[in-house]
N, CA, C and O atoms as a MOPAC input file, in Angstrom:
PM7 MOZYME 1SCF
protein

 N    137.96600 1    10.13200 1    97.82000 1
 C    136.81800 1    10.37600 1    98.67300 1
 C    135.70000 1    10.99200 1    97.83400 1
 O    136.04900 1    11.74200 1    96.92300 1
 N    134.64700 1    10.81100 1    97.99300 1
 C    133.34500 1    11.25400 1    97.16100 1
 C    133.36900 1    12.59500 1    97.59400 1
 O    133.99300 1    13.18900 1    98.47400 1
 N    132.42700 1    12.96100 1    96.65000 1
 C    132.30200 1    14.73900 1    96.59600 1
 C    130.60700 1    14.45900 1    97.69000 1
 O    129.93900 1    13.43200 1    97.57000 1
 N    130.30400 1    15.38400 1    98.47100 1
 C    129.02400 1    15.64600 1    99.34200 1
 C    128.37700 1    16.66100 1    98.02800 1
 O    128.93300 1    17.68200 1    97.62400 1
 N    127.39300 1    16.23400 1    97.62300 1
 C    126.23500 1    17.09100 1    97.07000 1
 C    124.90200 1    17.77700 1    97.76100 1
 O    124.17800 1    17.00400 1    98.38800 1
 N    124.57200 1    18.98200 1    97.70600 1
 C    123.11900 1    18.93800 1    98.55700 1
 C    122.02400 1    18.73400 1    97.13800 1
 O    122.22100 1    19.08600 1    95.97500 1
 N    120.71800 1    17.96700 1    97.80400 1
 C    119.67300 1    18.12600 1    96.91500 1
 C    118.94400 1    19.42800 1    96.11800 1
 O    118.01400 1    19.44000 1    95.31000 1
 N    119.83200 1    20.61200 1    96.73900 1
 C    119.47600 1    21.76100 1    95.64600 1
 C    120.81600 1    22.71400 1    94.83200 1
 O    121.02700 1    23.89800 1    94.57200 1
 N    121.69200 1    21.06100 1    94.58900 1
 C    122.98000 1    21.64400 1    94.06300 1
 C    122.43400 1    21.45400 1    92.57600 1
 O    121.64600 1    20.54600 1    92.31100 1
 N    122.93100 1    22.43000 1    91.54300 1
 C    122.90900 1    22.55400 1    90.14700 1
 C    122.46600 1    21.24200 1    89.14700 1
 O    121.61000 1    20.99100 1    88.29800 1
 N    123.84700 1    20.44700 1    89.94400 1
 C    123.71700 1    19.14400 1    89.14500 1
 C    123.00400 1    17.80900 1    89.92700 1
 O    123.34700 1    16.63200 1    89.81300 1
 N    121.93800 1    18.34900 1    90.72900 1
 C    121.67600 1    17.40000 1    90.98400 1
 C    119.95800 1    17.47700 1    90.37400 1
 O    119.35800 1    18.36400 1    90.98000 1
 N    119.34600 1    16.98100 1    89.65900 1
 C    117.96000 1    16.68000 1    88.75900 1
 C    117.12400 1    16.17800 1    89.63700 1
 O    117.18700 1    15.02000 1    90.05000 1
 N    116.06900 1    17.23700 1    90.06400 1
 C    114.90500 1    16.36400 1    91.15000 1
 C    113.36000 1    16.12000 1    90.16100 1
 O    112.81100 1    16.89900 1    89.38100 1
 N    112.97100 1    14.69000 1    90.59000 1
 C    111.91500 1    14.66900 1    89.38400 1
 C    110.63900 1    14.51800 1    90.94800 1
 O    110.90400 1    13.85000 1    91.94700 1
 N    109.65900 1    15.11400 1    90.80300 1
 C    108.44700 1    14.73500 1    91.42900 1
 C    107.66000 1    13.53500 1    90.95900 1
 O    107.23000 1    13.32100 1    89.82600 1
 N    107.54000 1    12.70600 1    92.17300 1
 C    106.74300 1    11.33400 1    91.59000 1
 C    105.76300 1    11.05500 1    92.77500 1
 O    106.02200 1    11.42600 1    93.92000 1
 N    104.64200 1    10.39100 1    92.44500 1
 C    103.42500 1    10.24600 1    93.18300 1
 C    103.90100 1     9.10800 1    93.72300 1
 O    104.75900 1     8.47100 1    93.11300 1
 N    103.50900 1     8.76200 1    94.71800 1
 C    102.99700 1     7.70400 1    95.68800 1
 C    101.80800 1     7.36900 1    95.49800 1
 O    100.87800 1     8.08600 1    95.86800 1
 N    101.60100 1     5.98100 1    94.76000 1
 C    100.33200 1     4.98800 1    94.79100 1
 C    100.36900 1     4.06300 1    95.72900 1
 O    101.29700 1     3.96500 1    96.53200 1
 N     99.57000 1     3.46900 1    95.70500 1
 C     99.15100 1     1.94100 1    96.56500 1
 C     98.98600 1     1.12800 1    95.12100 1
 O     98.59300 1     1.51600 1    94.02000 1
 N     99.53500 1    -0.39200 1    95.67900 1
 C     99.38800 1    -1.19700 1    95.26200 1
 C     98.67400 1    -2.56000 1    95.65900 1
 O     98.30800 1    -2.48700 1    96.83300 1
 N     98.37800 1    -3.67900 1    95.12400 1
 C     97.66200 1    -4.82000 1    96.09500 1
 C     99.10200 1    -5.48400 1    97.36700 1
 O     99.05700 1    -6.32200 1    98.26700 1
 N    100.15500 1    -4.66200 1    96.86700 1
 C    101.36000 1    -5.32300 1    97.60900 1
 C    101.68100 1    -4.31900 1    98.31000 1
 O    102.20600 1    -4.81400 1    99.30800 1
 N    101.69500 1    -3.18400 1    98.41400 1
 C    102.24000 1    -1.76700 1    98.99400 1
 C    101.89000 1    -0.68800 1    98.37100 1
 O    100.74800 1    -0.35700 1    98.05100 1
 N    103.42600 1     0.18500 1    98.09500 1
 C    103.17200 1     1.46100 1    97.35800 1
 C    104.49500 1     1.26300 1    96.48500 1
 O    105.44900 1     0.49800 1    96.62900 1
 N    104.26300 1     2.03200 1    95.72800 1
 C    105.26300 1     2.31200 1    94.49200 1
 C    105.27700 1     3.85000 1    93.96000 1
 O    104.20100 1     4.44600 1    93.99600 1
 N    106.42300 1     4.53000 1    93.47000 1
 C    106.02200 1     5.24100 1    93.12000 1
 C    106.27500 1     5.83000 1    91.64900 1
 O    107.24500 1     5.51700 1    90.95900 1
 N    105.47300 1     6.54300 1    91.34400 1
 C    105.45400 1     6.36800 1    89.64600 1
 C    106.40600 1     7.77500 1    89.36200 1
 O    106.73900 1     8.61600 1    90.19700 1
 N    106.68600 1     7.74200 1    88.08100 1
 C    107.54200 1     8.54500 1    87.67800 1
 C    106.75700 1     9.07200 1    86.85100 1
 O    105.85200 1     8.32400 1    86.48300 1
 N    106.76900 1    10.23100 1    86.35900 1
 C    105.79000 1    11.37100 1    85.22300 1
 C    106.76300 1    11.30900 1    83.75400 1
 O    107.96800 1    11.48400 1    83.57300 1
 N    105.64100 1    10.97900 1    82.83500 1
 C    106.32300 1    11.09600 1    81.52500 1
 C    107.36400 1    11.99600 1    81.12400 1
 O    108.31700 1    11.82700 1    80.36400 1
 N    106.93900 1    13.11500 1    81.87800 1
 C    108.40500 1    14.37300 1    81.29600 1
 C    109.60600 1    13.79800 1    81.54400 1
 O    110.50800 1    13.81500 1    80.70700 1
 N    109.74500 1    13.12000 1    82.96700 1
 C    110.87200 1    12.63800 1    83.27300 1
 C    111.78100 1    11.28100 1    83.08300 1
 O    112.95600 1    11.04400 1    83.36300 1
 N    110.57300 1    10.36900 1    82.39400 1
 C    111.50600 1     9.16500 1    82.18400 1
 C    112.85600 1     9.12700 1    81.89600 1
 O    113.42700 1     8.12800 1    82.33300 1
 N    113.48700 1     9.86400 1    81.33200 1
 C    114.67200 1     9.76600 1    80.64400 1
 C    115.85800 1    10.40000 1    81.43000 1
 O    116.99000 1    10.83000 1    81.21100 1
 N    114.84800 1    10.19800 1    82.63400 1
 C    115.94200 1    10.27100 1    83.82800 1
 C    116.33100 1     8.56300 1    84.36800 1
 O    117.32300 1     8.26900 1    85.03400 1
 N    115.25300 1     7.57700 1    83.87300 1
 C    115.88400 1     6.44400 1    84.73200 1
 C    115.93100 1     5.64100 1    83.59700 1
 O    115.27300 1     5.97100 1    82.61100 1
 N    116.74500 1     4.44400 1    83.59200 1
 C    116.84100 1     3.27200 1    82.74500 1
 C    115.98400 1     1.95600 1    83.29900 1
 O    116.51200 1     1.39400 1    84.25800 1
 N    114.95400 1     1.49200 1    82.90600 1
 C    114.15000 1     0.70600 1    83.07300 1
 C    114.81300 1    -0.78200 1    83.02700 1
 O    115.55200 1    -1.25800 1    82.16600 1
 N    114.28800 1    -1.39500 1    84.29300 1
 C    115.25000 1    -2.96700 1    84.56400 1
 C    116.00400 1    -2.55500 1    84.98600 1
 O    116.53500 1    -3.62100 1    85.29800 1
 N    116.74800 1    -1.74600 1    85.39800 1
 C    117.91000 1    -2.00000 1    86.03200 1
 C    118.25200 1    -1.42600 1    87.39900 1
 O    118.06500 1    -0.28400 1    87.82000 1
 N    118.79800 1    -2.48600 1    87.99400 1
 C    119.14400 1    -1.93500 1    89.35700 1
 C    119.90500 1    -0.74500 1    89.45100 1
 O    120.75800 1    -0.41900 1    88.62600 1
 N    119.50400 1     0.09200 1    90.75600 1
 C    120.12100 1     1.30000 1    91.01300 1
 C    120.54500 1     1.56500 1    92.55500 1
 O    119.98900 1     0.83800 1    93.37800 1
 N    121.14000 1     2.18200 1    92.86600 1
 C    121.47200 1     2.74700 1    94.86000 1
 C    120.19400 1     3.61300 1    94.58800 1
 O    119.67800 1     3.93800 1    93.51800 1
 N    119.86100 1     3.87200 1    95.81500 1
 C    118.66200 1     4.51000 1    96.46300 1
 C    119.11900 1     5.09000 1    97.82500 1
 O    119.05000 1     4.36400 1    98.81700 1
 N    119.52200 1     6.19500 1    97.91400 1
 C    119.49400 1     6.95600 1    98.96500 1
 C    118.40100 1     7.51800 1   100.10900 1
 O    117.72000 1     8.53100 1    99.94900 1
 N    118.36900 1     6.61600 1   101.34900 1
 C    117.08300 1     6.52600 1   101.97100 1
 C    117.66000 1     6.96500 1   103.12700 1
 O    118.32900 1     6.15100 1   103.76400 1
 N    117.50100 1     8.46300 1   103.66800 1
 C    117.59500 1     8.82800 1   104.18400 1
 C    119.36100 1     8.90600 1   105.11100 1
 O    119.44700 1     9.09400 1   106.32400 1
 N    120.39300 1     8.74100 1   104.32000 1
 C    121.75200 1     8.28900 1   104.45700 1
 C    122.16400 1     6.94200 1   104.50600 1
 O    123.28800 1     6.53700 1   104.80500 1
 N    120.79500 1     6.01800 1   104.06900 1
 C    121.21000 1     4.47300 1   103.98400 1
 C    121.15000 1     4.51800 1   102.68200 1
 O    120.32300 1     5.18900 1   102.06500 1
 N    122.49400 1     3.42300 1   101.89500 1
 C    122.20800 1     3.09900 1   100.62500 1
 C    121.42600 1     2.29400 1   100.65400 1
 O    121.16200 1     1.67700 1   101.68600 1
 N    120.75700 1     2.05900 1    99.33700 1
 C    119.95000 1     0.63000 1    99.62000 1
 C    119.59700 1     0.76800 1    97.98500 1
 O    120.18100 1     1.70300 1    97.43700 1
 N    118.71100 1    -0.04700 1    97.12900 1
 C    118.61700 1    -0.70600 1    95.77100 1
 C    117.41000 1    -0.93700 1    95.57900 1
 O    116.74800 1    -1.65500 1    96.32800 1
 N    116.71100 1    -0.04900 1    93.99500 1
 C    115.89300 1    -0.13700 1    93.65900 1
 C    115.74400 1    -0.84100 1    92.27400 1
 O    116.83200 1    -0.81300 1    91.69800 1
 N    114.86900 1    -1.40600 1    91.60600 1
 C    114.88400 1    -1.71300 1    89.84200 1
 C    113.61700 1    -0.63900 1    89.69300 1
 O    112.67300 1    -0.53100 1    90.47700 1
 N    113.83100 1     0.06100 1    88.58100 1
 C    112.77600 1     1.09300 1    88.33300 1
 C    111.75500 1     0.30600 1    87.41600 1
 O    112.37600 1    -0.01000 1    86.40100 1
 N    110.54700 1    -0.10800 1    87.35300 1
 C    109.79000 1    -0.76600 1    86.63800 1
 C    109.25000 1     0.18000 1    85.55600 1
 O    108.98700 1     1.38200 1    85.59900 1
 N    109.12100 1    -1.19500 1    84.06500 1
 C    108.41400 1    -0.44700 1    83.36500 1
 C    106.52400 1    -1.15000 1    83.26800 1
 O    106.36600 1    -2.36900 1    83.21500 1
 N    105.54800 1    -0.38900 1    83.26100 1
 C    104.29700 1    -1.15800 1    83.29100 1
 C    104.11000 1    -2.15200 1    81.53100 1
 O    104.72500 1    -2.18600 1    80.46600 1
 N    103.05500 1    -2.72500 1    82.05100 1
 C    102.81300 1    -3.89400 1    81.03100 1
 C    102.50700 1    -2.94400 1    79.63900 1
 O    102.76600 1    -3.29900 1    78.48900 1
 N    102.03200 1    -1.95000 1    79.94800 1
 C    101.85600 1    -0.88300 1    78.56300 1
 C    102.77600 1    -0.14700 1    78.02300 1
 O    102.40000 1     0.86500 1    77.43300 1
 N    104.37800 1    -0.49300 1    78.09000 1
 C    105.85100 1     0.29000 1    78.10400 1
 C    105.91400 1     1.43700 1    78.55200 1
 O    107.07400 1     1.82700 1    78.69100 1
 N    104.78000 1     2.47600 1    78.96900 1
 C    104.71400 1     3.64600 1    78.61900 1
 C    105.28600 1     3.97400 1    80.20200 1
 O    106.48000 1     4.23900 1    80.33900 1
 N    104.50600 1     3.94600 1    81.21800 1
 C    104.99200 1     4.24600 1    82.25500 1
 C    105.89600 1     3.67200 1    83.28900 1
 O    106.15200 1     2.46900 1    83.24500 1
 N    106.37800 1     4.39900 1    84.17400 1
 C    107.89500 1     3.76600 1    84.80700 1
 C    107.64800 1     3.86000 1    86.25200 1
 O    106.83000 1     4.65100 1    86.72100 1
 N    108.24800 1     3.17400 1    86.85000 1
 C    107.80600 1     3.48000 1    88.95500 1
 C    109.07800 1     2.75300 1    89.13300 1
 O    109.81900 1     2.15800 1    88.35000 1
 N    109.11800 1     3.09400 1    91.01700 1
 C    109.88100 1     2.47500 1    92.06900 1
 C    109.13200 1     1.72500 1    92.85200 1
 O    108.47700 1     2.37500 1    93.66700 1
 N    108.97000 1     0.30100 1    92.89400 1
 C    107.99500 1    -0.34700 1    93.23400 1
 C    108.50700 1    -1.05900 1    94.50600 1
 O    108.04200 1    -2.12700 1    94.90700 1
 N    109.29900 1    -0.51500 1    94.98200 1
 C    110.13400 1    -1.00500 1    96.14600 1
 C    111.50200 1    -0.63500 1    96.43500 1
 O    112.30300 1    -0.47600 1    95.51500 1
 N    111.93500 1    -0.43900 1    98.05300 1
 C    113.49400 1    -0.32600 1    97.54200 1
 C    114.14300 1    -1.53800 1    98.88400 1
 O    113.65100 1    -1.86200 1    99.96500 1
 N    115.19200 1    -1.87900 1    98.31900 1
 C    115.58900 1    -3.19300 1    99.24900 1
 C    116.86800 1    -2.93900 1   100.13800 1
 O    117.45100 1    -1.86800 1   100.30200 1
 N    117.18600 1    -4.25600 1   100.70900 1
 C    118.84300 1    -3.89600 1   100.97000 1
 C    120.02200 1    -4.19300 1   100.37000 1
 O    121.15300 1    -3.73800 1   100.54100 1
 N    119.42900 1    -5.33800 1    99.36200 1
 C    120.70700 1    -5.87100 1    98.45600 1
 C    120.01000 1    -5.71100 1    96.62500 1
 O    118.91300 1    -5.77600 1    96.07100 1
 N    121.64700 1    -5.44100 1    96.19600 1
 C    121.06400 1    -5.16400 1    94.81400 1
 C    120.00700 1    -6.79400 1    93.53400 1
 O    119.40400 1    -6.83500 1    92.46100 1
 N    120.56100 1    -8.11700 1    95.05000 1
 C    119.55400 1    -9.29400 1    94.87200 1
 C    117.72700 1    -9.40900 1    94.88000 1
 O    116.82400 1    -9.88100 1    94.19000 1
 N    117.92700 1    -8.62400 1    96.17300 1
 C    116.41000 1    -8.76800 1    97.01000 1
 C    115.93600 1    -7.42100 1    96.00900 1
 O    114.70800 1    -7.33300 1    96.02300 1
 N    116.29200 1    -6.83600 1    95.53700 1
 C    115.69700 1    -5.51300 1    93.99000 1
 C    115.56900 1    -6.40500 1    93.25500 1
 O    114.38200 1    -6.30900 1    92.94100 1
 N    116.08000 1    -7.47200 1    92.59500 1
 C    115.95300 1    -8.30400 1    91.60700 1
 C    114.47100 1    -9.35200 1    92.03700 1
 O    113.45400 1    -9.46900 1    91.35300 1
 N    114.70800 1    -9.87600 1    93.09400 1
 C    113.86500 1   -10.74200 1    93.45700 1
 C    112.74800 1   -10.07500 1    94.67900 1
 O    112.55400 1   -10.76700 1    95.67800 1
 N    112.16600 1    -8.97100 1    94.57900 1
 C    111.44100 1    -8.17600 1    95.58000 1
 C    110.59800 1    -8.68200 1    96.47000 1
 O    110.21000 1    -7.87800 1    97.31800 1
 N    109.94200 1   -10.45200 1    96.58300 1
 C    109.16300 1   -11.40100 1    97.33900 1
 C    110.27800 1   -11.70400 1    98.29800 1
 O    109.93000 1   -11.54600 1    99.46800 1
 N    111.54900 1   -12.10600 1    98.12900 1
 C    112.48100 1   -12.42700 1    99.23800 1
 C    113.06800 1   -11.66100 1   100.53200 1
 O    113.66700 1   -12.14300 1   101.49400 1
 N    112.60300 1    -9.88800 1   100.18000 1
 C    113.03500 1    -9.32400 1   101.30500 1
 C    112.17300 1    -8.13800 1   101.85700 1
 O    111.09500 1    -7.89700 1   101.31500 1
 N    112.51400 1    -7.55500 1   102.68100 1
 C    111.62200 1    -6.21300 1   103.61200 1
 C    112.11900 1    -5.16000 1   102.22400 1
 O    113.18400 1    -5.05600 1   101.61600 1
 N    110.94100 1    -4.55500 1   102.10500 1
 C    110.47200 1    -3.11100 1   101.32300 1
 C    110.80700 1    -1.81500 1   102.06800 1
 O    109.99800 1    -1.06500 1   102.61300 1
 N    111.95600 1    -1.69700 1   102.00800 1
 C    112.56200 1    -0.40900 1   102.69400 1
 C    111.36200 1     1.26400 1   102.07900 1
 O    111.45900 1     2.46100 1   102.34800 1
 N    110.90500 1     0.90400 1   101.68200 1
 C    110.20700 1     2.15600 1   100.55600 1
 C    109.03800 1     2.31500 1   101.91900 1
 O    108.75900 1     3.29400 1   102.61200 1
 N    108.46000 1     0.71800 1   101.93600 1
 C    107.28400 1     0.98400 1   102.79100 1
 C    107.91000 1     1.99800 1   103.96900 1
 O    107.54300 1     3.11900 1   104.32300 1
 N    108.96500 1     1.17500 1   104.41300 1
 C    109.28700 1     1.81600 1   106.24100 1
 C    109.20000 1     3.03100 1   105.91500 1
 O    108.57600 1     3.86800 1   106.56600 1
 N    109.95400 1     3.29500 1   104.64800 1
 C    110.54100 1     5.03400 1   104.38100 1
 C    109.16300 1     5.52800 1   104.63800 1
 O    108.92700 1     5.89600 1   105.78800 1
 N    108.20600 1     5.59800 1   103.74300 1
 C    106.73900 1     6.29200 1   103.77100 1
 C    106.04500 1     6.30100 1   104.41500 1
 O    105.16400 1     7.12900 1   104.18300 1
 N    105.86900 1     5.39700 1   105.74500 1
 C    105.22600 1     5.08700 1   106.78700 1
 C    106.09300 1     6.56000 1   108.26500 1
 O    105.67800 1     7.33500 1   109.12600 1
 N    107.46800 1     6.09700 1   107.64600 1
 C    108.09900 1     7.44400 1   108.63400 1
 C    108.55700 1     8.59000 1   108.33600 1
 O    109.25700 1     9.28900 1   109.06900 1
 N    108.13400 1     8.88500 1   107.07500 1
 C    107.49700 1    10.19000 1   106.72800 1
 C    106.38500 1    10.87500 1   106.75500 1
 O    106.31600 1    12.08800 1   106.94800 1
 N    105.29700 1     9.98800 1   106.52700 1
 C    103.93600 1    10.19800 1   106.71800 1
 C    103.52800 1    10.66800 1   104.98600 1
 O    102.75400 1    11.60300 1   104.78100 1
 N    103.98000 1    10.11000 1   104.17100 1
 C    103.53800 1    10.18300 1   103.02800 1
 C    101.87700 1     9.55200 1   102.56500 1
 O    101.43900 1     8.40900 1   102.70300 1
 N    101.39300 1    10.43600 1   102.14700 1
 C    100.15100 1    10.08800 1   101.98200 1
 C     99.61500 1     9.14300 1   100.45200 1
 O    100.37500 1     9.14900 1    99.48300 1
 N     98.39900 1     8.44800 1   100.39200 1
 C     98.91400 1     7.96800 1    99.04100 1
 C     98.01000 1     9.47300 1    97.92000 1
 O     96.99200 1    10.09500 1    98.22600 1
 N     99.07700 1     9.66700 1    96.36400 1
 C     98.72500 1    10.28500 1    96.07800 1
 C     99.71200 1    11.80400 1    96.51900 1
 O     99.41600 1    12.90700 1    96.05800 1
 N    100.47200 1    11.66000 1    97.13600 1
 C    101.57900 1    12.50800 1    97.70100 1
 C    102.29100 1    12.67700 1    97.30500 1
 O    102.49300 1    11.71800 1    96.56000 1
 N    103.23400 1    13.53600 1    97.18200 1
 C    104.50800 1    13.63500 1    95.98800 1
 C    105.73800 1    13.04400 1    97.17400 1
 O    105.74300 1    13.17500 1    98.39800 1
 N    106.45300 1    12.55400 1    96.51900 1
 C    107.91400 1    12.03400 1    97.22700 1
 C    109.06300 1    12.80000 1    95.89500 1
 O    108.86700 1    12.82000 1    94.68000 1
 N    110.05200 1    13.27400 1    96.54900 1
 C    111.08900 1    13.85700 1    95.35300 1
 C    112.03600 1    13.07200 1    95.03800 1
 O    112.81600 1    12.91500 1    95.97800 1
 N    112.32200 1    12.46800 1    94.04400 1
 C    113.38500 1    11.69500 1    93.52900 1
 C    114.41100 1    12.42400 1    92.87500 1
 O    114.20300 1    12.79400 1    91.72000 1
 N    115.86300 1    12.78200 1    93.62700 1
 C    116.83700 1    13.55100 1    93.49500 1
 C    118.04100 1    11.99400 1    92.59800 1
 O    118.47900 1    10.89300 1    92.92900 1
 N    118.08000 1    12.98300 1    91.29200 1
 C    119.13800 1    12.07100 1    90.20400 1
 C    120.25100 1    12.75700 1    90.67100 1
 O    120.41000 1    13.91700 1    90.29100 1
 N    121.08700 1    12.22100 1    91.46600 1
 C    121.88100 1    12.86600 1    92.01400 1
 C    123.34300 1    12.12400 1    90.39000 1
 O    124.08100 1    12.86800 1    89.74400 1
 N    123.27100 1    10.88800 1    90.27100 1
 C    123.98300 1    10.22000 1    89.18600 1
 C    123.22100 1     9.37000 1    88.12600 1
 O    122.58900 1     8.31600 1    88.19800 1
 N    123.40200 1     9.89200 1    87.51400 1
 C    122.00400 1     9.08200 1    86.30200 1
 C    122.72500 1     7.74000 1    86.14900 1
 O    123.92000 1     7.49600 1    85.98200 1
 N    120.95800 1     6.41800 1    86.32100 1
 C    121.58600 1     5.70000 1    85.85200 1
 C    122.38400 1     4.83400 1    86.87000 1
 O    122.74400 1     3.68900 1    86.59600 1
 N    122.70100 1     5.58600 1    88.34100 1
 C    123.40100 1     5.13300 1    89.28400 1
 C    122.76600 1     5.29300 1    90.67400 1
 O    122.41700 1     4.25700 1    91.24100 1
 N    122.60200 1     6.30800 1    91.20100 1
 C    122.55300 1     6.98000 1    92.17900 1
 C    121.24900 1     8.00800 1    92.45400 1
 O    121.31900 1     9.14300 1    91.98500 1
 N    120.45200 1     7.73800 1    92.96500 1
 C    119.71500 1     8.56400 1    93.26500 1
 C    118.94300 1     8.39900 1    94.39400 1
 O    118.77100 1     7.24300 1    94.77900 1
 N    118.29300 1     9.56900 1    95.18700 1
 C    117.55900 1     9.46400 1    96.42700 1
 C    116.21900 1    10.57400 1    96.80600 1
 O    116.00500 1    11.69000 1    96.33100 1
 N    115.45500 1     9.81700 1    97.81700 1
 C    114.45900 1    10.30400 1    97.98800 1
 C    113.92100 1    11.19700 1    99.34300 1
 O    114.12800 1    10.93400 1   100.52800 1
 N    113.39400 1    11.99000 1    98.94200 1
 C    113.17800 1    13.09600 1   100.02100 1
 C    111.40100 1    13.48700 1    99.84000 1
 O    110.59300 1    13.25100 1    98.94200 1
 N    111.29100 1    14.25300 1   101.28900 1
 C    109.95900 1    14.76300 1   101.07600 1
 C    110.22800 1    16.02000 1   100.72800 1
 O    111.13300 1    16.75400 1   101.12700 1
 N    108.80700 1    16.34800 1    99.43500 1
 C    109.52400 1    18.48500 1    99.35400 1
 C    109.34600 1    18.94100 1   100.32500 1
 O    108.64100 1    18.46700 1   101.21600 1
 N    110.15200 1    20.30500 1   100.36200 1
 C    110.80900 1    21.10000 1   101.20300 1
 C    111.92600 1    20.13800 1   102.17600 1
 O    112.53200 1    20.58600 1   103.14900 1
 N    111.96500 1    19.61600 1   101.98400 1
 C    113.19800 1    18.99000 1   103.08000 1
 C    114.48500 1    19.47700 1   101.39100 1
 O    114.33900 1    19.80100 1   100.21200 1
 N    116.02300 1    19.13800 1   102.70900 1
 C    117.02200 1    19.19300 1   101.89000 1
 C    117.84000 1    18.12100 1   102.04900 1
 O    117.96900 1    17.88200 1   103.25000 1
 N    118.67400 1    17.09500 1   101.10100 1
 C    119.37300 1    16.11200 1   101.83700 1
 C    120.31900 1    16.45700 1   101.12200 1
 O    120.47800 1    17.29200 1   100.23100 1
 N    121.37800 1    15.17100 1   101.98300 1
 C    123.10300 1    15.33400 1   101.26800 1
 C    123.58900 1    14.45600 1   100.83900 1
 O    123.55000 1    13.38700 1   101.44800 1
 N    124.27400 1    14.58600 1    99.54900 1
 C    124.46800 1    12.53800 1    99.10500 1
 C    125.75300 1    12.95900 1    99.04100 1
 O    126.17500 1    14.11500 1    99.07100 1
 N    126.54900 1    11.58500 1    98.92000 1
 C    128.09200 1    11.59700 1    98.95100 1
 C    127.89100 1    10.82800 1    97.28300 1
 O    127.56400 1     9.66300 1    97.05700 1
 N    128.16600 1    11.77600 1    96.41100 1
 C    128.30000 1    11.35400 1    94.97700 1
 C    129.31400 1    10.99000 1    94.80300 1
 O    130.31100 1    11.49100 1    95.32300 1
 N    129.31700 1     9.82700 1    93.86800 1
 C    130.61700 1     8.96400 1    93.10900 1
 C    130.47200 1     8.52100 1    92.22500 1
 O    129.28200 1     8.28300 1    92.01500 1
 N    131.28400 1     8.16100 1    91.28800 1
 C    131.17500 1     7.83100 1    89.88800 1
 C    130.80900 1     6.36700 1    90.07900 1
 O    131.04900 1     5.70000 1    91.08500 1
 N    130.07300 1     5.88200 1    88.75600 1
 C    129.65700 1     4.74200 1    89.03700 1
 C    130.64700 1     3.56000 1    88.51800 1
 O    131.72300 1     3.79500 1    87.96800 1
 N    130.14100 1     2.27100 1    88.76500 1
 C    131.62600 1     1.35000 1    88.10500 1
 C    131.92400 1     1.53100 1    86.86500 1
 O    130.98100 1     2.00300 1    86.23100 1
 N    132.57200 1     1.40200 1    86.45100 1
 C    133.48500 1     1.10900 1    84.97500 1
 C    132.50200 1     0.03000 1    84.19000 1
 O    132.05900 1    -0.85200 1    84.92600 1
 N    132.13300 1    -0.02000 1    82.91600 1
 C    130.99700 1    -0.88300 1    82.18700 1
 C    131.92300 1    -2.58800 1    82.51000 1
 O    131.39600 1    -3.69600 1    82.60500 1
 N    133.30500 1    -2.26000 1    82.60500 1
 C    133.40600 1    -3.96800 1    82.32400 1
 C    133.73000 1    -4.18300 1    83.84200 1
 O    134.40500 1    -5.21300 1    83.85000 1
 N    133.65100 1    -3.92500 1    84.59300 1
 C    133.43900 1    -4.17300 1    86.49500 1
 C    132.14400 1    -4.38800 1    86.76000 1
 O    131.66200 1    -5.20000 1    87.54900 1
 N    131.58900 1    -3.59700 1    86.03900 1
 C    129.84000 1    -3.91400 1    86.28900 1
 C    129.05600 1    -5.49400 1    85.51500 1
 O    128.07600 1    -6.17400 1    85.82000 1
 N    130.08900 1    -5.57000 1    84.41300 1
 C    129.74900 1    -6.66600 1    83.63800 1
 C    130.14100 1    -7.66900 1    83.88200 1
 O    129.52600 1    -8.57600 1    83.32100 1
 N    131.16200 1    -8.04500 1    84.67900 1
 C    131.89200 1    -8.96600 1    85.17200 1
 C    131.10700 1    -9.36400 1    86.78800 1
 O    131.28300 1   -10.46600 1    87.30700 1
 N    130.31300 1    -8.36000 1    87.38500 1
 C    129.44300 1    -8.65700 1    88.80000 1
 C    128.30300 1    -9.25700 1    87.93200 1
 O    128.06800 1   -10.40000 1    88.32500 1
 N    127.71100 1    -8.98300 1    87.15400 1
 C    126.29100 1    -9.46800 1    86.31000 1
 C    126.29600 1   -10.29600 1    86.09100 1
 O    125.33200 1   -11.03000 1    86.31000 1
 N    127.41400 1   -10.69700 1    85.51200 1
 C    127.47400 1   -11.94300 1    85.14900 1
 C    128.16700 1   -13.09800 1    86.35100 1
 O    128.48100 1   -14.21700 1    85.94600 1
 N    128.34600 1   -12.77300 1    87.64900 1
 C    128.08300 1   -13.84400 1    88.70500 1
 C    127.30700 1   -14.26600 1    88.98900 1
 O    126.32400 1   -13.52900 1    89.06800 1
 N    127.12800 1   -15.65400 1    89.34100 1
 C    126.17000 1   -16.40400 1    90.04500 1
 C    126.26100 1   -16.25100 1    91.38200 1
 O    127.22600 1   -16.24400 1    92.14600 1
 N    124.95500 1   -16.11300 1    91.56000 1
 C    125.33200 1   -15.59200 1    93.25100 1
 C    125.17300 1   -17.21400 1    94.09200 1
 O    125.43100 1   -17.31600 1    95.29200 1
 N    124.79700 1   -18.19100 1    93.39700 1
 C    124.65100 1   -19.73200 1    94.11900 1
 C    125.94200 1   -20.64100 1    94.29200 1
 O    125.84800 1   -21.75400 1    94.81000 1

C-alpha cells in the first residue's frame, strides 16, 4: 500500500511556477532555480486535486526554459495534447488562478509524481515508487495501434 504524504512533509520539494496564457490556453512555467526538479520530454502523473492524470514537461525552442503546458487523462493524450481535454485548463478555471499567478508544483517523486496546489492550501498524495527502468521500457516501447 502507498505511503500518504502531506504537501508540507520534509520530502516532499514544492517549486513555485507562474501561470501564463498561451494562443492555446495556459501553461505553466517552471523558474530556472528549479529545473532540475523535472526531466524534460517526458511523461509524468500529475496530481489534480486527488485525480491522477499526465503531464510532458516542455522544454522552449531556446532549451533554457521548462513549463506544464497541459495536463491530460492518458499518459497518450500528454504525448499527443490536440487529441484530448486539458485538465490544467478545468483545474485553473476552478481555482480561480489568475494569469501571472503562482500555482505550487509539489515533487512529491522526482521524475514520477508530482502535483499541484494553490499556496496556502495543503494536499495529500499517496506516494509510490515508480516502475522499475525495464517495466517502463518494455510499455515505451508498445504500440498502442
Amino acid at each position: 500500500m502507498a505511503d500518504r504524504v502531506s504537501s508540507d512533509h520534509p520530502s516532499v520539494r514544492t517549486v513555485r511556477s507562474t501561470r501564463t496564457e498561451t494562443a492555446t490556453g495556459s501553461k505553466l512555467e517552471v523558474p530556472a532555480e528549479d529545473r532540475d526538479a523535472f526531466v524534460p520530454d517526458e511523461v509524468v502523473r500529475i496530481d489534480l486535486d486527488g485525480t491522477e492524470r499526465f503531464a510532458r514537461v516542455e522544454r522552449a525552442l531556446t532549451g533554457e526554459e521548462l513549463s506544464v503546458p497541459g495536463v491530460y487523462d492518458t499518459p497518450e493524450l500528454a504525448r499527443n495534447p490536440g487529441e484530448g481535454a486539458d485538465r490544467l485548463e478545468e483545474w485553473i478555471d476552478d481555482h480561480g488562478i489568475r494569469s501571472g499567478g503562482s500555482v505550487l508544483i509539489d515533487v512529491v517523486e522526482s521524475d514520477f509524481l508530482y502535483g499541484l496546489r494553490e499556496p496556502g492550501e495543503t494536499n495529500f498524495y499517496d506516494a509510490r515508487e515508480p516502475p522499475s527502468d525495464s517495466l517502463s521500457d518494455i510499455a515505451s516501447g508498445l504500440d498502442p495501434e
